[in-house]
BAVOSE-66117 format. One line per 2 residues: their letters; for each residue z, y, x of C-alpha. Coordinates in steps of 0.25 Angstrom, whole numbers, plus 5000, padded with zeros to 4 digits. Layout:
REM residues N
a = Z Y X | ...
END
This chain:
REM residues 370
xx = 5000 5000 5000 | 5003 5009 5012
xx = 4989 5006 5018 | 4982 5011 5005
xx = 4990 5023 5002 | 4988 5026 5016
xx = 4972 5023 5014 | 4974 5031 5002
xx = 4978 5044 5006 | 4969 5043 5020
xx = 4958 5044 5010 | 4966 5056 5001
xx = 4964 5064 5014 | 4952 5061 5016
xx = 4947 5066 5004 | 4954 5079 5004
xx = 4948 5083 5018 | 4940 5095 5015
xx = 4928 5094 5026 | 4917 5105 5027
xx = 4905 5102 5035 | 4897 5115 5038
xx = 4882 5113 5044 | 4873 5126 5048
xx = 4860 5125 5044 | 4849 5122 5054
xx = 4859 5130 5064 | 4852 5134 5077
xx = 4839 5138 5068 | 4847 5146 5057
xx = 4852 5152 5070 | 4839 5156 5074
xx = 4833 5159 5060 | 4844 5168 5059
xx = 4843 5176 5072 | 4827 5177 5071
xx = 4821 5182 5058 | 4807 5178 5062
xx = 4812 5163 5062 | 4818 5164 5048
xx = 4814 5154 5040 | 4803 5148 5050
xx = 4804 5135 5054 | 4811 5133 5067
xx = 4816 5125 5076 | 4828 5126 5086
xx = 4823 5119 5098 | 4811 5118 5108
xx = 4799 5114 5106 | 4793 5109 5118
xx = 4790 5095 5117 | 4802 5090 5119
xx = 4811 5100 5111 | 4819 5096 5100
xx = 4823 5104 5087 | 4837 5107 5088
xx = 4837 5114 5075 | 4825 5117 5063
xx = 4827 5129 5053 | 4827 5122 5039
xx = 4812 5129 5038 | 4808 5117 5049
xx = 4817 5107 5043 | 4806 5107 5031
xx = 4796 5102 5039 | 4806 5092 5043
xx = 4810 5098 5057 | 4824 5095 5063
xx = 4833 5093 5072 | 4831 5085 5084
xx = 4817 5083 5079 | 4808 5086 5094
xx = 4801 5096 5094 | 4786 5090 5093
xx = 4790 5086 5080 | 4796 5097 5073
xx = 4783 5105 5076 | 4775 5095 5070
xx = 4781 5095 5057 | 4782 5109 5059
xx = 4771 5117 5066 | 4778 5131 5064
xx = 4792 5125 5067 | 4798 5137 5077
xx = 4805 5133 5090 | 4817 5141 5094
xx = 4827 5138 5107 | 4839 5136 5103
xx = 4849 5147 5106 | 4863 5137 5107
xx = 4873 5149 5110 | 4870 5156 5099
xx = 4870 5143 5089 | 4883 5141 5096
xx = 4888 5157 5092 | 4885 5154 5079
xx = 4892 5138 5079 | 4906 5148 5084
xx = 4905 5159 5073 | 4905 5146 5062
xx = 4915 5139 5067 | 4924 5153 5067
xx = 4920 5152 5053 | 4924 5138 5051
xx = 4938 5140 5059 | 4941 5152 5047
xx = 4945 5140 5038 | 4950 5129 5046
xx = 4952 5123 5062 | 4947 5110 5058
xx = 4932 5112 5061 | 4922 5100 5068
xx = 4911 5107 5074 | 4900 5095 5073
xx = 4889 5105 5081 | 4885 5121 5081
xx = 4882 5119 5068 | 4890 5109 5060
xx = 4906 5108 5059 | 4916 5101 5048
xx = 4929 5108 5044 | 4941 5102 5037
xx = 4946 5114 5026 | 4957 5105 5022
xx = 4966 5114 5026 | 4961 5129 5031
xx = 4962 5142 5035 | 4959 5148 5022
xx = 4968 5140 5014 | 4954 5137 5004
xx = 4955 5122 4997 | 4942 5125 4995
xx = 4934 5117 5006 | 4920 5121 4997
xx = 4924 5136 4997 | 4927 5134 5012
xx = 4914 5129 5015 | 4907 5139 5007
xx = 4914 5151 5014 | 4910 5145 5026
xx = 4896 5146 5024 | 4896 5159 5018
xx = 4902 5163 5032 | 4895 5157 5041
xx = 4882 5164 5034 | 4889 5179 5035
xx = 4894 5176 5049 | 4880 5170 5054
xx = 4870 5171 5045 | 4867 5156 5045
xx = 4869 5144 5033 | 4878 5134 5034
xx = 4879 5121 5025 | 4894 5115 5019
xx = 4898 5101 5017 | 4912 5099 5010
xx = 4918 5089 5008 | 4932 5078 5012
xx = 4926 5073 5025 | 4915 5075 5035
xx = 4906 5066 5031 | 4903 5071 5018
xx = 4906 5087 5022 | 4894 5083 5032
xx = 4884 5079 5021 | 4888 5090 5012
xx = 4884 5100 5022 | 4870 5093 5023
xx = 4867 5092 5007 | 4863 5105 5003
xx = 4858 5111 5017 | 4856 5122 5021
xx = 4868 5132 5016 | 4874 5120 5007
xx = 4885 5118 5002 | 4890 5104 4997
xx = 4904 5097 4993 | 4905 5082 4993
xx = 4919 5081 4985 | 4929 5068 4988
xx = 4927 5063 4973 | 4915 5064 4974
xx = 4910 5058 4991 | 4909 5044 4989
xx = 4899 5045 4978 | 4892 5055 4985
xx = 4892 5046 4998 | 4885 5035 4991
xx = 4873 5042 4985 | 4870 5049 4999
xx = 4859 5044 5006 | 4864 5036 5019
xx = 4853 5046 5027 | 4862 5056 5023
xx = 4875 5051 5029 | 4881 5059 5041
xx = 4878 5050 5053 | 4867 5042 5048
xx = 4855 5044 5056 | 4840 5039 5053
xx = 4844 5026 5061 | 4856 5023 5053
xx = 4849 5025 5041 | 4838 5017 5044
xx = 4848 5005 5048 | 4854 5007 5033
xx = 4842 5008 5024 | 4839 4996 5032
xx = 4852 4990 5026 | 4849 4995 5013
xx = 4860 5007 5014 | 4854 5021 5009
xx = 4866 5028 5002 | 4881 5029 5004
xx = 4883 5019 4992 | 4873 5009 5000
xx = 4883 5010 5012 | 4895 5011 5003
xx = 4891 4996 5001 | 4892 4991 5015
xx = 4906 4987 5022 | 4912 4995 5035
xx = 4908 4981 5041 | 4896 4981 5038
xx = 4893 4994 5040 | 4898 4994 5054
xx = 4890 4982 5057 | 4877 4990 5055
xx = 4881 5004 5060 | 4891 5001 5070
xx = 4905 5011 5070 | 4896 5021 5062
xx = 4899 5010 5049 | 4912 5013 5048
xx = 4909 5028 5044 | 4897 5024 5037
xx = 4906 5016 5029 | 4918 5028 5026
xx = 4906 5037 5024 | 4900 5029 5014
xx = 4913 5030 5005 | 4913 5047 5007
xx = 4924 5043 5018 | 4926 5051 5031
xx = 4939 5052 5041 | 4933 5061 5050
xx = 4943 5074 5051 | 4938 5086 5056
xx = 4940 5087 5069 | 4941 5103 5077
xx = 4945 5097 5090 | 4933 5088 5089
xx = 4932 5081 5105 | 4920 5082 5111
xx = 4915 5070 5115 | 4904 5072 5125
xx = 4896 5082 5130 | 4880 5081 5133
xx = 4867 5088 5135 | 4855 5084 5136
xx = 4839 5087 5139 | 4827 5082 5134
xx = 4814 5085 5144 | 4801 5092 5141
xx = 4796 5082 5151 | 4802 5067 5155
xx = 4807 5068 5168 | 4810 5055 5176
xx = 4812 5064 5190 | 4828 5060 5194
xx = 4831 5073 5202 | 4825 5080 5189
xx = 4831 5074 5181 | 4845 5074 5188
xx = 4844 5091 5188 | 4843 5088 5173
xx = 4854 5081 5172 | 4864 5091 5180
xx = 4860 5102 5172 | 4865 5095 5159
xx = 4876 5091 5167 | 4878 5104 5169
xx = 4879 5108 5155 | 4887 5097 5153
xx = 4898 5102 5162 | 4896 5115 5156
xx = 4898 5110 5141 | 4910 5100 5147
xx = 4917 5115 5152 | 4913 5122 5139
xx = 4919 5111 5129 | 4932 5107 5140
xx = 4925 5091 5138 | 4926 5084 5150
xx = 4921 5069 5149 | 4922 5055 5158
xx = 4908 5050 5154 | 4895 5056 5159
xx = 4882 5051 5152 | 4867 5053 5157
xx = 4856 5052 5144 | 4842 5049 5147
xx = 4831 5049 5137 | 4816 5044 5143
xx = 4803 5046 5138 | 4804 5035 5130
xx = 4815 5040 5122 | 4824 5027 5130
xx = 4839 5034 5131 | 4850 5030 5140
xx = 4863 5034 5144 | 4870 5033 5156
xx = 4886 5035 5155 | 4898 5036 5167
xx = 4911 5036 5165 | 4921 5044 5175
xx = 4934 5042 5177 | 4938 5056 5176
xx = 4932 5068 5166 | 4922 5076 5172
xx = 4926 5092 5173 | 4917 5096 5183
xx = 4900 5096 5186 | 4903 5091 5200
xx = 4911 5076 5192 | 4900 5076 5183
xx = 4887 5079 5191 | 4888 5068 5203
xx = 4890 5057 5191 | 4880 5063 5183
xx = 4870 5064 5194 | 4874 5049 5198
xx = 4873 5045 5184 | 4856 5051 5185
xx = 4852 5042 5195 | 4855 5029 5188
xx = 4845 5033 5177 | 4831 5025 5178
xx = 4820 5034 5178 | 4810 5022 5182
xx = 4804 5021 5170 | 4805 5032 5160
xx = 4805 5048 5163 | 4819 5055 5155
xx = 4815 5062 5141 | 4829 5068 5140
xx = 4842 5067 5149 | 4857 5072 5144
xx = 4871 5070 5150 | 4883 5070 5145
xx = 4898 5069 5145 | 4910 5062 5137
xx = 4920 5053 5136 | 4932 5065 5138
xx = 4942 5054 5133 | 4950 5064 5123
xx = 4955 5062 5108 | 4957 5072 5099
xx = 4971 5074 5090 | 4968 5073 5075
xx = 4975 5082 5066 | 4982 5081 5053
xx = 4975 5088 5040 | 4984 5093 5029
xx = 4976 5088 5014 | 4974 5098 5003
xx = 4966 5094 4990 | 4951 5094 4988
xx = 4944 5106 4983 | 4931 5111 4982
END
């Protein structure tokens, strides 16, 4: 009896969480739209278009012609021929990321920045005293608009999970509640495509199962589940039933820290490439310093011409808070790649493994109001 009323009122907490998920709308290209008139409402793209560039961003004026992120370059002006490129201008996406979370840190400390763009916010309990986590979302949009000129969309709802797909429904400058009562049945008539986390190659592994709704993998077992998708079941299987334990987390770690480079022409030159190599070392260092992360693991990514990736990892003894512990490995760490059959497409480095845990902190309940 102990064990179920424990179970019981695990699950009253959860479902009295009030989470807001705010997303900016096509960020870096609404930040550009906004500081040039002549790109107002043009298609454009945030990125380079040589032919190895890559959309960082598109305006929702590209997004029609089904231009988006992470799409190369090549591609998003064929299905676009009068698609714009601009260079992405990162400190100023980055001013802007810090006036909103000023905004944000008005009603509450327990913010998650996910990226520049995206955060959760548990409004359990705030600064404002407002039960309202609707009326909090609300105000936040309306001052993220005043303060920067730019649209952002409002999920709410008792956990991540579902606050993330609200903020997605009614895109861009939406607004969208999944109440408690009311997340279960929502979860199972939402298209699996639609669930945070599942990707095209996921999906394609369900439909092959026959699983193309939350209901469809409302039927399966956590074993079952698991045994398809691997530790990502046991989530798939809460996320089914509207179930998310995930707090919000301000402290959030970080776990790793990495940069990367994609060529504009393959490169299988070892002296070339290892002057590649220390500049992204370089600015992994710099980054390390910036963010106070300091890491045991180095890892070496290499991408060849045929698209083949592989990693090569070491693991010190000691963290690395200097260029002159991290360059000598790294540089070691270079000369075991094979460049024998295939020139490098793209090369990246990174660092993790900082071997720290984060406290978790208690949350005081309040009821659930819109």
């Amino acid at each position: 009896m102990h064990n179920c009323n424990k179970s019981w009122l695990n699950l009253l907490f959860l479902s009295m969480r009030k989470i807001i998920h705010i997303d900016m709308d096509a960020f870096y290209a609404s930040v550009e739209q906004r500081d040039n008139e002549a790109l107002r409402g043009k298609p454009i793209a945030v990125g380079y278009s040589e032919a190895r560039g890559v959309v960082a961003t598109a305006s929702y004026e590209a997004r029609k012609f089904g231009v988006h992120s992470a799409m190369p370059s090549l591609t998003a002006k064929n299905k676009c021929p009068g698609l714009i490129f601009v260079p992405p201008r990162f400190e100023v996406y980055h001013e802007v990321s810090m006036q909103i979370r000023e905004i944000f840190l008005e009603y509450t400390d327990l913010v998650e920045p996910l990226s520049l763009d995206e955060a959760f916010l548990d409004v359990t309990v705030n600064h404002k005293n407002n039960p309202s986590a609707s009326l909090i979302a609300k105000e936040i949009q309306q001052k993220i608009f005043e303060k920067t000129g730019l649209t952002a969309s409002a999920g709410v709802s008792c956990n991540k999970f579902l606050a993330k797909i609200a903020s997605d429904w009614k895109k861009p400058n939406g607004f969208f509640v999944i109440p408690p009562e009311e997340a279960e049945k929502f979860v199972e008539n939402l298209k699996i495509e639609k669930f945070y986390g599942v990707g095209k190659v996921t999906a394609q592994k369900m439909h092959e199962h026959r699983i193309f709704t939350g209901y469809d993998l409302k039927q399966r077992s956590e074993t079952e589940l698991v045994k398809l998708f691997g530790k990502a079941g046991h989530s798939l299987y809460s996320n089914a039933r509207g179930i998310d334990e995930r707090e919000v987390e301000p402290n959030r770690i970080t776990k790793s820290i990495s940069t990367e480079t994609t060529f504009l022409q393959d490169k299988n030159d070892r002296i070339l490439l290892t002057v590649e190599l220390y500049h992204l070392a370089k600015e992994v260092m710099e980054r390390m310093q910036e963010e106070n992360f300091y890491g045991k693991t180095m890892t070496i990514k290499v991408k060849y011409a045929d698209f083949k990736q592989i990693t090569r990892s070491k693991t010190l003894t000691q963290k690395v808070t200097e260029f002159r512990q991290l360059w000598p490995v790294a540089r070691d760490m270079m000369k075991l790649i094979d460049l024998s059959e295939q020139p490098v497409r793209l090369l990246g480095f990174g660092i993790s493994n900082a071997g720290e845990e984060i406290e978790k902190k208690d949350t005081q309940l309040e009821l659930w109001l819109f």
